[in-house]
C-alpha positions as CSV (number, residue, x, y, z in Angstrom):
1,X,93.7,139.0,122.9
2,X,90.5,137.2,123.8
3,X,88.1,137.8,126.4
4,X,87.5,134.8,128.9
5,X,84.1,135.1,129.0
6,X,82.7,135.8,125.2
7,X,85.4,134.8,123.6
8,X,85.4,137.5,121.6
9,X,87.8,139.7,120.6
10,X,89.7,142.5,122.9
11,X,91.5,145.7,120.8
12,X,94.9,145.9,122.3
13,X,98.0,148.0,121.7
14,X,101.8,146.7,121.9
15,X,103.9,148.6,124.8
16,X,107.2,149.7,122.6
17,X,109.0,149.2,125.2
18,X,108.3,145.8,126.8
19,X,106.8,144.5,123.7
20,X,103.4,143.3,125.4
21,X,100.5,143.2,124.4
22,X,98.3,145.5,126.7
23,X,94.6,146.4,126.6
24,X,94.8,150.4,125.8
25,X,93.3,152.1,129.1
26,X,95.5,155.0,129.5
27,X,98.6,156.9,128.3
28,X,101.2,154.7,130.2
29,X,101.7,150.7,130.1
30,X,100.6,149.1,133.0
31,X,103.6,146.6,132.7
32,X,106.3,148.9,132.7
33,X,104.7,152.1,133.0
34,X,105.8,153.6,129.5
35,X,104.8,156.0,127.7
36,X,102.4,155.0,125.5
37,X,102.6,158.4,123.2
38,X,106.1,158.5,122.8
39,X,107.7,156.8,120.5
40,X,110.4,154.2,121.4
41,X,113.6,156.1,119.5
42,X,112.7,159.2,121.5
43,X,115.9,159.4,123.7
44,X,115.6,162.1,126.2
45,X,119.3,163.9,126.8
46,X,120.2,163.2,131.2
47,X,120.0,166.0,132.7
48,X,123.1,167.0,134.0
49,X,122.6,167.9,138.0
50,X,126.3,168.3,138.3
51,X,126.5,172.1,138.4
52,X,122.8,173.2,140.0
53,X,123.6,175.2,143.3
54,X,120.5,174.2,146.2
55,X,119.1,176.5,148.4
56,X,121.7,177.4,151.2
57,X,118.4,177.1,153.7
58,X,118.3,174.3,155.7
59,X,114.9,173.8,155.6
60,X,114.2,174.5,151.6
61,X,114.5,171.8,148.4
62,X,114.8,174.8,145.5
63,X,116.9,175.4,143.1
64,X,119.3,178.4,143.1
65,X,119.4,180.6,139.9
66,X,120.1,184.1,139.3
67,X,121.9,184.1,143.4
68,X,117.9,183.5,144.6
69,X,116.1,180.1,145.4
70,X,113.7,179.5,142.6
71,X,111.1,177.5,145.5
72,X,111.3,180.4,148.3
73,X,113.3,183.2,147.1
74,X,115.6,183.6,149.5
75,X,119.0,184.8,148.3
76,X,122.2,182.2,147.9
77,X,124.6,182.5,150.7
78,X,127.8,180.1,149.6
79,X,129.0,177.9,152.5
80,X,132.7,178.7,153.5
């Protein structure tokens, strides 16, 4: 890449993901927002959400494991 004013020349890093050419100012790619430190065949497994139990409070967002909400600690009471 070149710079519009000097014309000299700017270091830049290709995105493995989009494939652009990007000047390297932080860990993601300001195109796509990528991960600039991992590498492109890193597949991550999908989490599977299918079988996590929320919080039976109506006002909490945790997690249930164990019969307790991991967020507040309240214990699990199944809907019937």
């Amino acid at each position: 890449m070149i710079c519009e004013k000097c014309a000299g020349e700017i270091k830049t890093v290709k995105c493995k993901i989009c494939n652009r050419e990007i000047l390297p100012i932080g860990d993601y790619c300001y195109l796509c927002g990528a991960d600039l430190n991992k590498k492109a065949d890193d597949e991550e497994e999908p989490l599977d959400l299918s079988k996590r139990i929320l919080c039976s409070d109506g006002t909490c967002i945790g997690v249930v494991e164990n019969g307790v909400c991991k967020l507040c600690g309240k214990p699990y009471i199944p809907e019937e």
